[in-house]
Every structure is written in C-alpha cells, then in structure tokens.
C-alpha positions as CSV (number, residue, x, y, z in Angstrom):
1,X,174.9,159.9,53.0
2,X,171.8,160.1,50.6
3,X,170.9,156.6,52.2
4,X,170.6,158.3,55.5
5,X,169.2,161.7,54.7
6,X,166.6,159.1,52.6
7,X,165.5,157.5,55.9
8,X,165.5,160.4,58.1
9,X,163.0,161.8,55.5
10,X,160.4,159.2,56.0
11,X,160.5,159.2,60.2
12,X,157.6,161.2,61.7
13,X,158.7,164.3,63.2
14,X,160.8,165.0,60.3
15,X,160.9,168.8,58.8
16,X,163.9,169.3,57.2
17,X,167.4,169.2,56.6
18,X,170.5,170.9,55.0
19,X,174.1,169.8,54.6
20,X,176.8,172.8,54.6
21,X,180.4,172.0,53.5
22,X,183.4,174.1,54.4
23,X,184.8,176.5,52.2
24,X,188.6,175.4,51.5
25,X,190.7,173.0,52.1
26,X,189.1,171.0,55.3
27,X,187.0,168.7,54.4
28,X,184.2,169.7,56.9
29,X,180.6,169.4,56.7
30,X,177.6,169.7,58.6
31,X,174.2,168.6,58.6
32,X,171.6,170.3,60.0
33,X,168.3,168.7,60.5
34,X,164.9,170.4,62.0
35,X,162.2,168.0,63.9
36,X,159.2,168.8,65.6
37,X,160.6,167.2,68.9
38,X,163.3,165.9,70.3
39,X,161.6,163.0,71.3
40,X,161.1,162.4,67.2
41,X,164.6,162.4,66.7
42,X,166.1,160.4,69.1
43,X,163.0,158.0,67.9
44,X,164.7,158.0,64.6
45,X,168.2,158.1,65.5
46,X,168.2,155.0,67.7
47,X,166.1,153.0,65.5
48,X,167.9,149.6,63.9
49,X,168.0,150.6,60.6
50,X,169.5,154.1,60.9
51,X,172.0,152.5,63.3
52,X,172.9,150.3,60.4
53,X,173.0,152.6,57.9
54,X,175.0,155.1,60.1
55,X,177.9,152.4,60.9
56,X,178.5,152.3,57.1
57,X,179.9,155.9,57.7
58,X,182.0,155.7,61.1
59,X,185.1,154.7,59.3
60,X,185.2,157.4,56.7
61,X,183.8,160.3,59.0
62,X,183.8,161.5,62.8
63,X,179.9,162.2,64.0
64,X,179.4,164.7,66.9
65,X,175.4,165.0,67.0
66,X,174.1,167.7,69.1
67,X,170.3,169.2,70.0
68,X,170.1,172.7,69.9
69,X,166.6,174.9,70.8
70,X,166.2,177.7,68.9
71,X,166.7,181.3,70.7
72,X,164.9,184.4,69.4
73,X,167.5,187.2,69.0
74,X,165.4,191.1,69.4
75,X,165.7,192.5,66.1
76,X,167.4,189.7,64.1
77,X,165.3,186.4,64.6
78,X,162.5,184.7,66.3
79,X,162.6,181.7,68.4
C-alpha cells in the first residue's frame, strides 16, 4: 500500500490522506484521501502507473472507491 499512497502523493491536486483500520476482528480498512478536485483524482486514479500499482492489490483486497463533497453541518462543521 505505501507504493500507492507514495504515488498519490506526488499527483497534482493531492492534499492528503489517512488510512483508518477497524477495531476487532474484521480486517477492514479505509483510506480516505482529500484533493483539490475531482477532476485531479480521477487524473491520478486512471493514470498507467497507479493502474499498475493498484492491480498488485486486487487479489489480496476488495476496492470500492467513492467521491464524497463535503456538507457543512450548523454547529458541528463547515463545508
């Protein structure tokens, strides 16, 4: 996985990310990246090389990527 969070890294766009695991037995974790567009992250994820690096992992993990937009919530967080 470092190889891919490595690359990610380097693509423009790219602000941050963070990897939670579950707590207990199921061996879940996710990955949450933030990028200045969207249009900067499918720029990343559909180029060759992350492709490649990404097909290393398909055997050993189910992917499920998803955009979200950020909602501001009155009192508890800002958009």
């Amino acid at each position: 996985m470092a190889n891919v969070t490595a690359f990610m890294k380097r693509q423009p766009g790219f602000i941050s990310t963070q990897v939670h695991r579950a707590i207990g037995e199921n061996p879940t974790y996710l990955n949450y990246a933030v990028w200045e567009s969207t249009a900067d992250f499918r720029t990343a994820f559909t180029h060759p090389e992350f492709q490649a690096k990404l097909s290393k992992y398909r055997s050993l993990a189910v992917a499920s990527p998803h955009l979200f937009q950020k909602v501001a919530v009155p009192g508890i967080c800002v958009a």
